[in-house]
One Martini backbone bead per residue (centre of mass of N, CA, C, O) as a GRO file, in nm:
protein
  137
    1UNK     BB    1   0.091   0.041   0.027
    2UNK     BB    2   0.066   0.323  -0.028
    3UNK     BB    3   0.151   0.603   0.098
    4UNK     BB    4   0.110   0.903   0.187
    5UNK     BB    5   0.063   1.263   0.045
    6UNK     BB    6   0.100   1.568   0.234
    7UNK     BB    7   0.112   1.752  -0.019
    8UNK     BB    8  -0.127   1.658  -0.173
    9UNK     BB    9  -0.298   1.680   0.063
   10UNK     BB   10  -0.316   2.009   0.030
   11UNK     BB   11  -0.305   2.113  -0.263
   12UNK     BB   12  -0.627   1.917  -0.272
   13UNK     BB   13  -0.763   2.014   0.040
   14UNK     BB   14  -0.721   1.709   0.257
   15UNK     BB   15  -0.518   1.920   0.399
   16UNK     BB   16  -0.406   2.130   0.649
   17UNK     BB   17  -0.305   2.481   0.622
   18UNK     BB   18  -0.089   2.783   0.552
   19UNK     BB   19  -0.134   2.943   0.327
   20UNK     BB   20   0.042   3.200   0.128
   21UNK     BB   21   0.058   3.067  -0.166
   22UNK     BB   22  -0.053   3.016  -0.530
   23UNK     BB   23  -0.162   2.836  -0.815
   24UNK     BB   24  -0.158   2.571  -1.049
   25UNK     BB   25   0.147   2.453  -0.967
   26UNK     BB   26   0.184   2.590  -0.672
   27UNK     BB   27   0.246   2.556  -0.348
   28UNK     BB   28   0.246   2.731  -0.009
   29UNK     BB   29   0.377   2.703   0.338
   30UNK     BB   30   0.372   2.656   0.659
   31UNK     BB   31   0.541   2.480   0.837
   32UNK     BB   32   0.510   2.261   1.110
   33UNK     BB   33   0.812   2.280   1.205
   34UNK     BB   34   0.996   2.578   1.245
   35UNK     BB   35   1.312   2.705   1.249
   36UNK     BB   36   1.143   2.966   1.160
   37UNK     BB   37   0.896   3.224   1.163
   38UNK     BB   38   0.817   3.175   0.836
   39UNK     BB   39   0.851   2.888   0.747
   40UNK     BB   40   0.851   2.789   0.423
   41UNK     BB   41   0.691   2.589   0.146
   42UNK     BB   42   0.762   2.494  -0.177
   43UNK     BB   43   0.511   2.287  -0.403
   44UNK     BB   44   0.442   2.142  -0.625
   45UNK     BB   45   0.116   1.986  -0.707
   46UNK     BB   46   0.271   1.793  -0.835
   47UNK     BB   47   0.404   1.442  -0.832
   48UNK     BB   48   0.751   1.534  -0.703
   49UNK     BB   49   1.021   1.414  -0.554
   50UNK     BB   50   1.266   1.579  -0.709
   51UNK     BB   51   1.452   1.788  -0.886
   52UNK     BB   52   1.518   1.555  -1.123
   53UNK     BB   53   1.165   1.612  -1.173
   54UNK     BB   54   1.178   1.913  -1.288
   55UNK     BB   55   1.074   2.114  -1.472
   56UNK     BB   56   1.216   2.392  -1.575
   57UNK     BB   57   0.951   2.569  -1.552
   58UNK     BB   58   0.891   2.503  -1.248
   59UNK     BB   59   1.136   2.581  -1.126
   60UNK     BB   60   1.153   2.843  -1.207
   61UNK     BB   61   0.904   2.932  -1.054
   62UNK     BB   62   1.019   2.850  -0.771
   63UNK     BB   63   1.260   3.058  -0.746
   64UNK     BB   64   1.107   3.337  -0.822
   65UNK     BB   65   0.883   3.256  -0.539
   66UNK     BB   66   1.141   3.268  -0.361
   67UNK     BB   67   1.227   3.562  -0.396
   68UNK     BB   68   0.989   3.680  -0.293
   69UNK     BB   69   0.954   3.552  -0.025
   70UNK     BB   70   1.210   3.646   0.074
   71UNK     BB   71   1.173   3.964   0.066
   72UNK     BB   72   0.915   3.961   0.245
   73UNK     BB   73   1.015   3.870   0.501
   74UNK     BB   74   1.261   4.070   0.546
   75UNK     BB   75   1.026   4.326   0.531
   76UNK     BB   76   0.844   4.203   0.776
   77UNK     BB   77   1.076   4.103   0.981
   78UNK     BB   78   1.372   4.186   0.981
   79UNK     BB   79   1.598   4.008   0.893
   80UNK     BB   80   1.925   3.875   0.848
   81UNK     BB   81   1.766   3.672   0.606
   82UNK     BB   82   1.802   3.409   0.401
   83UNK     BB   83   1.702   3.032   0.342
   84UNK     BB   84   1.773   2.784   0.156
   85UNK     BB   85   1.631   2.428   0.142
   86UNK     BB   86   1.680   2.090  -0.067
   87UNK     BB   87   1.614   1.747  -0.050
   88UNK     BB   88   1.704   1.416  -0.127
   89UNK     BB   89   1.624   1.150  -0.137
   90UNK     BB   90   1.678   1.006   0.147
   91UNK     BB   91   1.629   1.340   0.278
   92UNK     BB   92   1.311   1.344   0.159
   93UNK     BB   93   1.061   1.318   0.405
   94UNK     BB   94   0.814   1.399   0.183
   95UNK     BB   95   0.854   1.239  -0.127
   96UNK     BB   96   0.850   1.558  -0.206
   97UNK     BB   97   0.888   1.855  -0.346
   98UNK     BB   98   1.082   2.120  -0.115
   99UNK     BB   99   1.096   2.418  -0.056
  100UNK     BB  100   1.294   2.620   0.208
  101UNK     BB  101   1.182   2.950   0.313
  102UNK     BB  102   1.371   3.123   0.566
  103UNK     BB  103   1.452   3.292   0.829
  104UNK     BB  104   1.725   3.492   0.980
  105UNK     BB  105   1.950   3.559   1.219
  106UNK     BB  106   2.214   3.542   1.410
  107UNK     BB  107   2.100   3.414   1.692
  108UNK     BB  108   1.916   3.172   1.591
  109UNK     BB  109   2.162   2.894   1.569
  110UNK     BB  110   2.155   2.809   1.287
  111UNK     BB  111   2.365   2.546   1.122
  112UNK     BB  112   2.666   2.432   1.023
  113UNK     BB  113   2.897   2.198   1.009
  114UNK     BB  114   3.168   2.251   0.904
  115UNK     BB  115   3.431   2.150   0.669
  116UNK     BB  116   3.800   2.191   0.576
  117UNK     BB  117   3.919   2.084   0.324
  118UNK     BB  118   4.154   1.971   0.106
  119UNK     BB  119   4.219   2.033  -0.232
  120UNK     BB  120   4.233   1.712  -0.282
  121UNK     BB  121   3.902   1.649  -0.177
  122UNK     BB  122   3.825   1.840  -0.399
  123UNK     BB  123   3.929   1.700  -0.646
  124UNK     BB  124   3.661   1.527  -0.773
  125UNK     BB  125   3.588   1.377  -1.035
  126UNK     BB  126   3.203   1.485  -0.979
  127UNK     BB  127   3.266   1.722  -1.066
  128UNK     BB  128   3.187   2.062  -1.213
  129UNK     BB  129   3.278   2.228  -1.456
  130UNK     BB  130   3.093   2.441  -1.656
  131UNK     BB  131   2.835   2.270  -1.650
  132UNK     BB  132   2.607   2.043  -1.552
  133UNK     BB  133   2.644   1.846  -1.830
  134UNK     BB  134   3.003   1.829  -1.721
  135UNK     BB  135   2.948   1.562  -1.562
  136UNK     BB  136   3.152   1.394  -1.384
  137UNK     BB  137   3.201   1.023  -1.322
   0.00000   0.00000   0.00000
């Protein structure tokens, strides 16, 4: 038995949710555990599981509507930043793309822990050379 997908469930409008912005192609809302308050998710309308799975047309539309809703924040919130934020594979828990854009202050705490790599092991085989396209194996 397929699991539900509870973003298809609030586009669908079978699950509550805090909607900010839609359109035909795309829901935002509200996340509900967030980061930081007015932390947003854009998720496509169609079931689409991963980034490698949207139509570039569809991408823009995304990304558009994420600096829009960025610029938004900043404004209302006067937060000191904002970040966006998107798992793939086995780390995208909602098994639906979603992208995170979320406020952030100086003093948030949100982070991640660096690690400082030598050159030898940023040299990669699988870097990007010059386009996306251009990914070596």
């Amino acid at each position: 038995m397929m699991r539900s997908c509870i973003a298809c469930e609030i586009a669908s409008g079978q699950s509550p949710a805090h909607v900010v912005h839609q359109t035909d192609r795309i829901i935002c809302f509200l996340d509900h555990a967030p980061i930081n308050p007015g932390h947003i998710l854009i998720c496509p309308r169609a079931h689409l599981s991963d980034l490698t799975d949207l139509p570039d047309d569809l991408l823009a539309e995304i990304a558009h509507t994420a600096k829009v809703i960025a610029q938004q924040l900043m404004d209302t919130l006067g937060c000191d930043g904002v970040s966006l934020l998107q798992n793939n594979g086995a780390f995208n828990d909602l098994g639906h793309f979603h992208l995170h854009v979320f406020p952030r202050t100086i003093a948030d705490g949100f982070g991640w822990k660096v690690a400082h790599p030598s050159l030898e092991n940023l040299d990669s085989p699988a870097r990007v050379r010059n386009s996306p396209s251009d990914v070596v194996d």
